[in-house]
Each structure stands twice: as C-alpha cells, then as structure tokens.
N, C-alpha and C positions, 0 to 999 in steps of 0.2 A: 298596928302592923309593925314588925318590927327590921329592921332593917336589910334583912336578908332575905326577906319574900319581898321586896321591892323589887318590880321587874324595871331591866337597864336596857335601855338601846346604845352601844357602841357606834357611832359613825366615823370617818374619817375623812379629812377634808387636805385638801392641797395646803393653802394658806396658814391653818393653824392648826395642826397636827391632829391629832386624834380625839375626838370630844367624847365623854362618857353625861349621856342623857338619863337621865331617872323619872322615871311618870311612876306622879305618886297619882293614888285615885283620890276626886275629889266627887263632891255630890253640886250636882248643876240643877236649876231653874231657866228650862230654855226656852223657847218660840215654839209651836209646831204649827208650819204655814200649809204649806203645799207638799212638804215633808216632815216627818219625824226629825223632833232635834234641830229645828232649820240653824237657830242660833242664839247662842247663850246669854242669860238676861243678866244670871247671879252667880257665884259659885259658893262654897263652904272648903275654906281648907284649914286642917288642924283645929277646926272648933271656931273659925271667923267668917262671919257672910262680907260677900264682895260684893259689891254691886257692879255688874260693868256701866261704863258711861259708855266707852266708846270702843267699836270693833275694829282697830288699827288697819288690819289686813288677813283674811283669810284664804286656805287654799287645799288641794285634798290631795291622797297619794292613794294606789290601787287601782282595783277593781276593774283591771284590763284582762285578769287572769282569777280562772276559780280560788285561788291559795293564793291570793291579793287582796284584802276586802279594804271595803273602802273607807280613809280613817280623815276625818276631816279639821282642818286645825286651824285656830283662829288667835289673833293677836291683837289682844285685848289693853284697854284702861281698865284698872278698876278707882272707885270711889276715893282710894285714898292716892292713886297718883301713877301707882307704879304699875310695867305696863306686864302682863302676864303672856305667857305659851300655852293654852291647854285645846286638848285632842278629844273628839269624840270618834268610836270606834265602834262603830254599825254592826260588826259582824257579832262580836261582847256583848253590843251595847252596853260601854262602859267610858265615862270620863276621866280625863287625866290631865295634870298638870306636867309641863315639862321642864323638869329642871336639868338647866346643863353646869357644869362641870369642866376644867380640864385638868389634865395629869398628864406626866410622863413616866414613860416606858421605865 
C-alpha cells in the first residue's frame, strides 16, 4: 500500500495541539466469544506476527447513531515489549493499527 491510500484521522486536542493519526491495516488472530472479534490474540504488521501478552486497556466509540458504527480499540503488549493502539471496525470489518504522529501547522 502505498503511502497515499493510507487512511488519516486528524483529531485535535486541547493540550497538544493537533495530532495526525494513520491506521495502517493490519491482519489480526482474535477471540470470538459471545461476539465476533471479541479480542485480539496476535497481529501481523508489515510482514511480523506479534503475539499480544497482555490487553492494557480497551474501549469503543459509535454506534449511538446509524452513520456511527461501532469501532472498538484496544491497547495492547505485544511479545517483544512495546505497547500498541490497534482498532477493529465492525461496520468494514477491518483491522488497524494506530499510529500517531504530531506536526505543526
């Protein structure tokens, strides 16, 4: 994929000014308990499998509104330490890793 069909989320925050987000896709190994996707076991990004050890903190946004769907995001260990952002996106169904970013104006 190359750098310009990466989809960006822009947010902007009080504290530290404007943050430019990039969700690359990644290909996930997750749970399916009582729902699809409950929660992510492994990932693969750029050609490396991760194992997660441990699920830090997750939390979801949407789905209050039809043109809201509900995107669920979890923050992750993996295997070698470092800790990751990645997003599953129900309405797609599609995985993404979140990398942030900051730049000025």
């Amino acid at each position: 994929m190359n750098s310009s069909s990466v989809p960006l989320l822009i947010l902007y925050s009080k504290n530290m000014g404007r943050d430019k987000y990039i969700l690359e896709p990644i290909e996930v190994e997750s749970y399916s308990g009582y729902k699809l996707h409950e929660s992510p076991r492994a990932f693969i990004y750029k050609g490396i499998t991760y194992i997660i050890q441990e699920i830090i903190d997750r939390w979801y946004e949407g789905g209050l509104k039809p043109d809201a769907p509900v995107i669920n995001y979890f923050k992750v260990r993996a295997d070698n330490g470092t800790q990751y952002l990645i997003r599953y996106d129900s309405f797609h169904d599609e995985w993404t890793l979140v990398n942030r970013t900051i730049f000025k104006d």
